[in-house]
N, C-alpha and C positions, 0 to 999 in steps of 0.2 A: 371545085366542090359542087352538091349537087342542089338541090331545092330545100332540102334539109336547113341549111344554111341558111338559107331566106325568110324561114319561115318566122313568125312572128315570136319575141322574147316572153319567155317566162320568168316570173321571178328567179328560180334557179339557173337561167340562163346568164342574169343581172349578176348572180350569188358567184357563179364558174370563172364569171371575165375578173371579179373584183378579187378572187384569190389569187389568180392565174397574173394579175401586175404586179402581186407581193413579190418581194425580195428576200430572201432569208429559207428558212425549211417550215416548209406548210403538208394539209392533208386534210381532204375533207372524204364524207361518205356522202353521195344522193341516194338516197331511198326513193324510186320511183315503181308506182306501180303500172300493171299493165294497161296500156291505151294511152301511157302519160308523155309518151316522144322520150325516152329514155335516151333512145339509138339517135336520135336528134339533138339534144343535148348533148350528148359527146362527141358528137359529127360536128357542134358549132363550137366547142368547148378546145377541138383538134384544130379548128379552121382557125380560132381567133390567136392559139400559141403561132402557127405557122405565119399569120399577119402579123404578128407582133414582138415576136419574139427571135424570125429566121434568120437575122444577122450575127444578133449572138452566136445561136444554136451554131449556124454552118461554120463561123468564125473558131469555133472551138471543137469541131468534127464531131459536134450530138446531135441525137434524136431526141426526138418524142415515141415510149414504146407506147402501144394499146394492146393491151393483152386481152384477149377472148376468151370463150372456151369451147367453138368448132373450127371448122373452116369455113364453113357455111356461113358462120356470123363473121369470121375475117375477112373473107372474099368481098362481102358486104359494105364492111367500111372502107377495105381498099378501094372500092368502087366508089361509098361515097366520099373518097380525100382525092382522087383520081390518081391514084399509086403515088401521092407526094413523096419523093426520097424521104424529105424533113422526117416524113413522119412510119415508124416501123411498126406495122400490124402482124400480129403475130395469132396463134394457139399458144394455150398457155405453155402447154409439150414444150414448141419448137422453141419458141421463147427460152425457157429455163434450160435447154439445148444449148442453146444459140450464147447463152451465157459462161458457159462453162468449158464447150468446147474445144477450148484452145486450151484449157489445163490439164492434160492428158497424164499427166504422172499422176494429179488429184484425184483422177479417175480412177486411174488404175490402181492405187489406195484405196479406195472407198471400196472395188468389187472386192478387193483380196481381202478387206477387213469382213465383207457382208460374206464371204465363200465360208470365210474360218466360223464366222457368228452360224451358219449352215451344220458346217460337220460340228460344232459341238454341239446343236440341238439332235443332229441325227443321231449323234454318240447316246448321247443321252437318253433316246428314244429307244435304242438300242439292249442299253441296259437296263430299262423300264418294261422292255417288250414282253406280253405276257402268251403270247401264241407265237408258235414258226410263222405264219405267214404277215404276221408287223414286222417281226425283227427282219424278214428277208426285203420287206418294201424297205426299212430304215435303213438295212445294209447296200439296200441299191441307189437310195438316194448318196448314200454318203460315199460310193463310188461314183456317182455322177460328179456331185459336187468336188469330189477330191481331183476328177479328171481336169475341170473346168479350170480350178487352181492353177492344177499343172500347166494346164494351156496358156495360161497369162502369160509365164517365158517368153513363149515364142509373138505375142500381140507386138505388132508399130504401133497401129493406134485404134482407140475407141472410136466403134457408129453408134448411129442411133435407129433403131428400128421398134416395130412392133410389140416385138416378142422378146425376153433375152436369151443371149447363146455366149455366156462370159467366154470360155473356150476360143473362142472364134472372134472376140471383144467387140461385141456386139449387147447392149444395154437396153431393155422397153420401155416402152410407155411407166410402169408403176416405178422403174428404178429413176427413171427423173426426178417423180413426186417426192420420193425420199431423198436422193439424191445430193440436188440440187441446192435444196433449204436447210440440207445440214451442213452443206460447204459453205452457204452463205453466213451461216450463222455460228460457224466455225472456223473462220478465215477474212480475220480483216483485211486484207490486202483484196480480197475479192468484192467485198461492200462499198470498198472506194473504188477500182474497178468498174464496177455497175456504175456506181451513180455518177463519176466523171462521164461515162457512153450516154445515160440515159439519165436527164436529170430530170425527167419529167416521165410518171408512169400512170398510166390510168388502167385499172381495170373496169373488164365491160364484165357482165352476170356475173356478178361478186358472190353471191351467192351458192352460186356450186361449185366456187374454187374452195378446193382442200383447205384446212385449217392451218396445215403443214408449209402451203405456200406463201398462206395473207401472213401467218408466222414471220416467216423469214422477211415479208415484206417490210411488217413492220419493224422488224428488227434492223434492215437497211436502211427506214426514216430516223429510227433514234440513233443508229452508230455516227453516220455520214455528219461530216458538214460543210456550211455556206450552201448553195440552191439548193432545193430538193423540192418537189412538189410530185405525193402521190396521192391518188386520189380513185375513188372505190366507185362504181356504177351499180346499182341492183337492186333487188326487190326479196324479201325475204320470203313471198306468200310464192314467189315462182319459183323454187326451188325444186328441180328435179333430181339431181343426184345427192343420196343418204352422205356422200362421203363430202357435197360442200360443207364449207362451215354459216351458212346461214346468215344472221346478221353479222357485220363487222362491229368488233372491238374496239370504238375508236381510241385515238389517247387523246388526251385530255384539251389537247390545244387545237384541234382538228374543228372545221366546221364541220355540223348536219346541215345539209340542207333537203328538204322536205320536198318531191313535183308532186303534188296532190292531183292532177291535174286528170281528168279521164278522156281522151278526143275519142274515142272508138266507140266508147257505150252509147247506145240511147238509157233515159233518165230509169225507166224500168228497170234495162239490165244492171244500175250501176245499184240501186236498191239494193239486189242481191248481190252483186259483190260485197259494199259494205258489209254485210250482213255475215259474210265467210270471216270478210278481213276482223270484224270485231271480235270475232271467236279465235282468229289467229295473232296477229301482230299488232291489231288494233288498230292502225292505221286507218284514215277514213280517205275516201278520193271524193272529188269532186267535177262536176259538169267541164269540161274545158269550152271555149266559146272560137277555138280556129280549129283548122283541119293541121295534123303535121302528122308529114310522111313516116 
C-alpha cells in the first residue's frame, strides 16, 4: 500500500473500519467532497479488508471489487493497493463484462430480444414514414438489423468491444449499461453468483455511475444473503456526466457517513466553495488540519 494508508484517520475512516467488522448484509454511502481524501479513504478502507478479512476471503476464492469509472482512476488504485490479487479494480464497463461473460446463451438472448425490440420500432417507423427519404433510412435500418439477427446463427461466442457489430457477436460500451443490470435484476442465479465472487463491492465516483447500474446494485444488496457489504464513494457537486445518477438512494439501514473534510483549499478558496455547494447540495466542508495524498 502506498502513503495513502498512512495517513492520518478521519472520522469516516473510524466510520469504514466499524462497518467493514460487521457480520451480516450492510451499505453505507461517503459523501466526500473535493480536497476531502476521498481516493484515501477508500485506498484505507481496501487496505484495512485485505488485513483483516484475507483468510476468509482467499479461504472461499473471493475478492473485494472497486469499481471506478476510468482507467485512469483504476490504474490509480491498482497502484495504490500494489495490484493486491485480494483485491479486483476494475471500470465500471469491464467490471459488469467481467460479470457476465461466461453466460453466453444469456447474451445471446438479450441481443436477439434488443434486434427484434429494433425491427419493430423500424417497422413502425416505416409505416409512420411521411417522405421517401425516412421510410428508405427506416427500411435500411431494418435490413441492417434484420441481417445482424441473422448473423447470430453462426456466433460461438460474445466479445466486448467499443462499438457494437451483433452480426459478428460483438457488444459496446452502451449494450453493457443495459445489459448487464437487466440480467442482474432478472436472473436470480446470477445475484448469488456475484455476490458469492464478490462479497464486498465499493464504488469509487458514485456519482456518474448510471442509475441503471447503482439499480441493479442495489437490487444485489436486497436479494442476496449472509455477507454482503456494498458501499458507495462520491460527491454529488462533482458530477460530470448528465447520464450519472447523482446522489445515491440509500436504503434505509445503510450508514451516511459525511468527509466534510477540505486538505487542498486555502480558507479563502474553501469560502467560495461553500458558497456553490449551498446553492447545490448544501453540503458545507471544512478546514482539514493534515496533508493526504
Amino acid at each position: 500500500m502506498t502513503r495513502r494508508v498512512d495517513a492520518r484517520d478521519t472520522d469516516a475512516d473510524s466510520a469504514l473500519r466499524a462497518i467493514i467488522d460487521q457480520r451480516g448484509k450492510s451499505g453505507f454511502v461517503v459523501n466526500a467532497g473535493a480536497g476531502s481524501g476521498k481516493t484515501t479513504s477508500l485506498v484505507k478502507a481496501l487496505a484495512y479488508v485485505a488485513g483483516n478479512r484475507r483468510e476468509q476471503l482467499r479461504a472461499r476464492t473471493q475478492q473485494v471489487a472497486c469499481i471506478t469509472y476510468t482507467e485512469v482512476a483504476a490504474a490509480e488504485i491498482h497502484n495504490d493497493v500494489h495490484d493486491d490479487p485480494l483485491v479486483y479494480v476494475s471500470t465500471i464497463h469491464a467490471f459488469l463484462w467481467n460479470l457476465v461473460a461466461p453466460f453466453q446463451s444469456d447474451i445471446g438472448a438479450w441481443i436477439e430480444g434488443r434486434l427484434t425490440a429494433k425491427l419493430a420500432e423500424t417497422a413502425e417507423q416505416i409505416d409512420k414514414a411521411r417522405t421517401a427519404v425516412k421510410r428508405e433510412s427506416a427500411e435500411q435500418d431494418r435490413d441492417r438489423y434484420q441481417r445482424q439477427r441473422d448473423g447470430l446463427r453462426s456466433v460461438r461466442r460474445f466479445t466486448y468491444g467499443i462499438g457494437p457489430d451483433y452480426g459478428k457477436g460483438q457488444i459496446g460500451h452502451a449494450d453493457i449499461l443495459k445489459m448487464v443490470p437487466h440480467m442482474l435484476m432478472s436472473q436470480p442465479l446470477l445475484t448469488k453468483v456475484v455476490a458469492a465472487r464478490f462479497p464486498i463491492i465499493f464504488v469509487d465516483e458514485s456519482q456518474d455511475t448510471e442509475a441503471e447500474v447503482v439499480r441493479s446494485l442495489v437490487h444485489l444488496y436486497r436479494t442476496v444473503s449472509g455477507d454482503f457489504l456494498l458501499g458507495f464513494f462520491g460527491d454529488t457537486m462533482q458530477q460530470i456526466y448528465v447520464t450519472g445518477i447523482g446522489r445515491i438512494p440509500a436504503e434505509p439501514d445503510w450508514t451516511l457517513i459525511n468527509k466534510p473534510e477540505n486538505f487542498r483549499s486555502s480558507r479563502q478558496v474553501l469560502e467560495v466553495v461553500n458558497r456553490v455547494r449551498a446553492a447545490g447540495d448544501g453540503d458545507q466542508q471544512v478546514q482539514g488540519h493534515c496533508v493526504i495524498g
